[in-house]
C-alpha positions as CSV (number, residue, x, y, z in Angstrom):
1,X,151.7,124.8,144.9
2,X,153.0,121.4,145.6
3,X,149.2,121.0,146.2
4,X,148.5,121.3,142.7
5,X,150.7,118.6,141.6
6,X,150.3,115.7,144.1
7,X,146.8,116.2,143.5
8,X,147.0,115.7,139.8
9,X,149.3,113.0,140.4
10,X,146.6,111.3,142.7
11,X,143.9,111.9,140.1
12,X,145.6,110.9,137.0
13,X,144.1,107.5,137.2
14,X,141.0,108.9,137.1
15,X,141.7,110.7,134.6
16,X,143.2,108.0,132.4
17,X,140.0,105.8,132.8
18,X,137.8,108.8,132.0
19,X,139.6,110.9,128.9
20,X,142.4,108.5,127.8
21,X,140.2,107.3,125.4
22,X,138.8,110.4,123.6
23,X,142.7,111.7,124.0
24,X,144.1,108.5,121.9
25,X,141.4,109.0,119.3
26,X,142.6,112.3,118.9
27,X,146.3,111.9,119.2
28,X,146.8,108.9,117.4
29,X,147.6,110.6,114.2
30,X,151.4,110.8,113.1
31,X,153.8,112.7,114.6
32,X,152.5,110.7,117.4
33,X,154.6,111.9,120.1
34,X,154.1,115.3,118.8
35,X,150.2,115.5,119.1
36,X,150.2,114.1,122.6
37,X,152.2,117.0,123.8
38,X,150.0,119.5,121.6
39,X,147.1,117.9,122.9
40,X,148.2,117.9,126.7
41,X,149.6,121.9,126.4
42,X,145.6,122.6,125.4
43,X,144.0,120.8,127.8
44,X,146.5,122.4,130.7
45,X,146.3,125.6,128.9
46,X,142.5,125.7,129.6
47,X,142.8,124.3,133.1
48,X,145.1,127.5,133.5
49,X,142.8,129.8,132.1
50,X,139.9,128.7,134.4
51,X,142.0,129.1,137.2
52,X,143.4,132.3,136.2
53,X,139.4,133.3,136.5
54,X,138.4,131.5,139.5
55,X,141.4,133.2,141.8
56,X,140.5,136.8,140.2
57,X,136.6,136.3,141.1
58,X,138.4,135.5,144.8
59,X,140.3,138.0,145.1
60,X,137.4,140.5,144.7
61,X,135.5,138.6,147.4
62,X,137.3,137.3,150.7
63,X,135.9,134.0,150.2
64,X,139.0,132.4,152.6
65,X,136.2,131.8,155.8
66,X,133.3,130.8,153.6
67,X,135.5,128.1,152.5
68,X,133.6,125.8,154.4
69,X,130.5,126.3,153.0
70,X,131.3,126.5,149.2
71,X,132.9,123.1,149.8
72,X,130.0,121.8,151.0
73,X,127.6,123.5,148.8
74,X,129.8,122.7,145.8
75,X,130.4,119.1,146.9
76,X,126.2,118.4,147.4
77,X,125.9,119.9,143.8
78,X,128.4,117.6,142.6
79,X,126.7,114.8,144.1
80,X,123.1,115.8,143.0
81,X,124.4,115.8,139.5
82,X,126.0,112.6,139.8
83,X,122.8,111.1,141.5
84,X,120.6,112.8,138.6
85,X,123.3,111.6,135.9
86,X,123.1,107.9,137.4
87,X,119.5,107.8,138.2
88,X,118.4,109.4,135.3
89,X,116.4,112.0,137.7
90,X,116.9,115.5,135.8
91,X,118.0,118.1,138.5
92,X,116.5,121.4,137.6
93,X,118.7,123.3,135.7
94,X,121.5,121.7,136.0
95,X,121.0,118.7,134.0
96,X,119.5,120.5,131.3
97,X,122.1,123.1,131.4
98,X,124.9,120.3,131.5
99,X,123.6,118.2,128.6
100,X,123.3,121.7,126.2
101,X,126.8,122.6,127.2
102,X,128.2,118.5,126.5
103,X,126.1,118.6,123.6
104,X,127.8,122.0,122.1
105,X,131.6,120.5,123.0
106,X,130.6,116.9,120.9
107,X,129.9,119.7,118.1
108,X,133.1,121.2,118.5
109,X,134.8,118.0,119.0
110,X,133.8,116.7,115.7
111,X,134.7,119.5,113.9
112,X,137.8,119.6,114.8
113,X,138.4,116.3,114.4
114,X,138.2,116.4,110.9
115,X,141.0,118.9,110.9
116,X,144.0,117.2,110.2
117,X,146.6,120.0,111.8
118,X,148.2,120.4,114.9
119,X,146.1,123.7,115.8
120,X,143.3,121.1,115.5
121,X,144.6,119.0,118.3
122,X,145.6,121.7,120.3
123,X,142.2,123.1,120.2
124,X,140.6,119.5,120.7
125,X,142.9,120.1,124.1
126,X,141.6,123.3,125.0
127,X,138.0,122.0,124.5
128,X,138.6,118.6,126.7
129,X,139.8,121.0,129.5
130,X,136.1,122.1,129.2
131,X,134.6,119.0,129.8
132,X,132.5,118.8,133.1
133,X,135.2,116.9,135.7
134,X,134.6,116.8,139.4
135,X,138.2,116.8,139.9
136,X,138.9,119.8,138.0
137,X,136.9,121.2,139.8
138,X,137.9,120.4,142.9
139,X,141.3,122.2,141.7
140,X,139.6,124.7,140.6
141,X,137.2,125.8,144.1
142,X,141.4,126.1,145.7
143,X,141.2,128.9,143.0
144,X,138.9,130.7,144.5
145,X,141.5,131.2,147.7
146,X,144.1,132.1,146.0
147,X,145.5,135.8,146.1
148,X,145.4,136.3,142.6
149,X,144.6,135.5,139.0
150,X,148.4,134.7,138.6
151,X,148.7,132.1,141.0
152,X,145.5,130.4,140.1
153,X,146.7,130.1,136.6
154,X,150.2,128.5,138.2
155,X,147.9,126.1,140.8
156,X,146.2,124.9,137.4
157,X,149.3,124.4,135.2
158,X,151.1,122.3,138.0
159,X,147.6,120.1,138.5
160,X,147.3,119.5,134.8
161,X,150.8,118.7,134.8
162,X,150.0,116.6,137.3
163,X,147.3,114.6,135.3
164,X,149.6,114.4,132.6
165,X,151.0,110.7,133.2
């Protein structure tokens, strides 16, 4: 589990370049202090969630020596994306698939925005641990190893908690 954490810790300056931004738009509003930890508990709340689902869809499949491969697979995806979202180049289904699913959380972003309550922010939270984010995902494929749906949702709280600084 220590996993978890050093790798949110290593990542948190990615993540601090990426969603610090769209996170102090949203938490700026008084109690200050207050909304940042509302804000933070959804967005780790999700990532637990996700990885509450990836280890139960591993622990119905012994995925532990395909590992390799769905690393790999997952990983060329990832860069195909990146390529396609750099480039410009749509990549069948993906990109059309991606921009849909982006464009439906911007929806639900500013929706929620205009809420002035903390259940507001905390959902604003829950929906930024939706945005697409390679390393999420990376935390999320070590999921899929996991013996169960328990310890993936642990993995997930200790790598958001990770990100949190």
């Amino acid at each position: 589990m220590w996993t978890a954490l050093v790798m949110g810790l290593a990542g948190s300056l990615h993540c601090a370049g990426m969603c610090s931004p769209l996170a102090m738009a949203i938490t700026t509003r008084k109690p200050f202090l207050q909304h940042k930890i509302i804000y933070n508990t959804g967005r780790i709340f999700t990532y637990a969630l996700l990885g509450a689902m990836a280890a139960a869809f591993g622990s119905l499949f012994s995925l532990t020596s395909y590992q390799n491969i769905l690393s790999f697979t997952i990983g060329g995806l990832f860069l195909l994306i990146g390529v396609g979202a750099i480039s410009g180049i749509n990549v069948p289904y993906f990109t059309a698939g991606i921009s849909k699913f982006t464009s439906q959380l911007k929806g639900l972003f500013s929706f929620w925005l205009q809420k002035k309550s903390s259940l507001a922010v905390f959902v604003m939270g829950m929906l930024n641990g939706l945005l697409p984010c390679g390393l999420t995902y990376l935390a999320m494929t070590y999921c899929f190893i996991l013996p169960a749906a328990q310890d993936g949702f642990v993995f997930m709280i200790l790598f958001g908690l990770g990100t949190w600084p």
